[in-house]
C-alpha positions in Angstrom: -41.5 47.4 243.7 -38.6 49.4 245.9 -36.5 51.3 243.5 -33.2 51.5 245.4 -30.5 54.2 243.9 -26.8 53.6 244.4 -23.5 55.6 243.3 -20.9 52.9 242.7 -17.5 55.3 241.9 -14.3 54.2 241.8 -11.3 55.5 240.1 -10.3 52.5 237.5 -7.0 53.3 235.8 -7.4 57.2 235.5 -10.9 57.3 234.6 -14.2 57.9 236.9 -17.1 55.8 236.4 -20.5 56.0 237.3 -23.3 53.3 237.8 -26.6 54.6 238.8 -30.0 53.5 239.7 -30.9 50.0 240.7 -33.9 47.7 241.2 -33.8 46.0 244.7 -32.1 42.3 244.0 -30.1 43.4 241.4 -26.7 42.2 241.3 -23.7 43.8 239.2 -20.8 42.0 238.1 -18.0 44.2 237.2 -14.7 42.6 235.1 -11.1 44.6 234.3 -9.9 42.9 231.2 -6.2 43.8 230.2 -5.7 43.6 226.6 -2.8 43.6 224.1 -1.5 46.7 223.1 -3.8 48.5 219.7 -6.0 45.3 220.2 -8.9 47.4 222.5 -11.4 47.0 219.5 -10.9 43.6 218.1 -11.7 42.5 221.9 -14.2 44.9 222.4 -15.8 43.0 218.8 -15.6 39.4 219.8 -16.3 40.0 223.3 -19.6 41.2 221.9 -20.1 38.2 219.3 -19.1 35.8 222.6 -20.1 37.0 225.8 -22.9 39.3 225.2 -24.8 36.7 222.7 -24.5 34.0 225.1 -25.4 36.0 228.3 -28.5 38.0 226.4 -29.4 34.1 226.5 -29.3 33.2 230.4 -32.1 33.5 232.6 -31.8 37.2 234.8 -29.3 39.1 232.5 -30.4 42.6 231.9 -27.8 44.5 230.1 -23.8 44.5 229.6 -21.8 48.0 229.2 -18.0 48.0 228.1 -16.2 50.8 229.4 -12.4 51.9 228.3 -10.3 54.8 230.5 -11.0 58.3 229.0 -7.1 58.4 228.6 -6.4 55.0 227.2 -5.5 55.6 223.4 -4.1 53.2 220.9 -0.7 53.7 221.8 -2.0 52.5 225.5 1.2 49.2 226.5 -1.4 47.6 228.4 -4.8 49.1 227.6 -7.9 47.5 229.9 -11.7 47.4 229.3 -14.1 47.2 231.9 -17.5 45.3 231.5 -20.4 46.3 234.0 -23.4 43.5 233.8 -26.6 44.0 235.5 -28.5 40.8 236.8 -32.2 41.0 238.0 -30.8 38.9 241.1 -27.4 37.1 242.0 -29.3 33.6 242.0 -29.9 34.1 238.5 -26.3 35.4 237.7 -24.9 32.7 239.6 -26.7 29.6 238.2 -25.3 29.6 235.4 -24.0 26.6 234.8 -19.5 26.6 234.7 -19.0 24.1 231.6 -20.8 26.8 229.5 -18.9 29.5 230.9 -15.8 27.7 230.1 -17.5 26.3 226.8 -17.6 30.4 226.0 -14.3 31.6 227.6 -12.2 29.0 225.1 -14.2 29.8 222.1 -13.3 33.4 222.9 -10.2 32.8 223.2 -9.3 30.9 220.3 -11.3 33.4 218.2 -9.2 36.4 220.5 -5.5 34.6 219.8 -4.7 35.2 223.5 -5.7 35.0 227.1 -6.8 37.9 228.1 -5.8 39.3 231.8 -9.5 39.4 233.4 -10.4 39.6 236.8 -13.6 40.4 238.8 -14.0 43.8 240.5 -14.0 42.9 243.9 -11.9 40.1 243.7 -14.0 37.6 245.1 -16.2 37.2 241.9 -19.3 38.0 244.0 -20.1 41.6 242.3 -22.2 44.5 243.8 -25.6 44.3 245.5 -27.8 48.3 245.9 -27.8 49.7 249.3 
């Protein structure tokens, strides 16, 4: 087995991040979810109860991280969270069927009250590979 290492920085908001060591054929998925203001834990909560029950479920999934700006605080207007998902290989990620990712994204959101603002880091939804 090839143990590859990678150093994916980037400055989100005003806070550095650091993912580290990766298996070769791993896949990341990274997601910026803007919340409503004071609401950072309640998401943080059901997003747990949601997302990471059902995806500890799929086949490949090896571990989901939340991450909130060192400076973000509860007086934040529009406070994000950031969610960093390891795969064992995009294949897996990716086959995933949609109707149960929509299936999970409503019951979230009903549970949530609102939409939350979420987009994939880079924006083509395709995540990180190691180099």
């Amino acid at each position: 087995m090839v143990v590859w290492f990678v150093c994916v920085v980037g400055l989100l908001g005003s806070s550095l991040l650091l993912f580290s060591s990766h298996v070769a054929g791993e896949s990341v998925e990274l997601l910026r979810s803007q919340v409503r203001q004071g609401d950072v834990e309640r998401f943080l909560a059901l997003d747990k109860v949601f997302w990471t029950t059902f995806l500890e479920q799929q086949d490949g999934f090896l571990m989901k991280q939340s991450w909130v700006p060192r400076s973000q605080n509860a007086s934040t207007v529009y406070p994000v969270v950031y969610s960093y998902v390891r795969w064992a290989s995009y294949g897996k990620w990716k086959q995933i069927p949609a109707e149960k990712l929509v299936q999970v994204e409503q019951q979230f959101t009903k549970a949530l009250g609102y939409t939350a603002n979420t987009t994939t880091i880079p924006d083509d939804g395709d995540g990180f590979i190691p180099v």
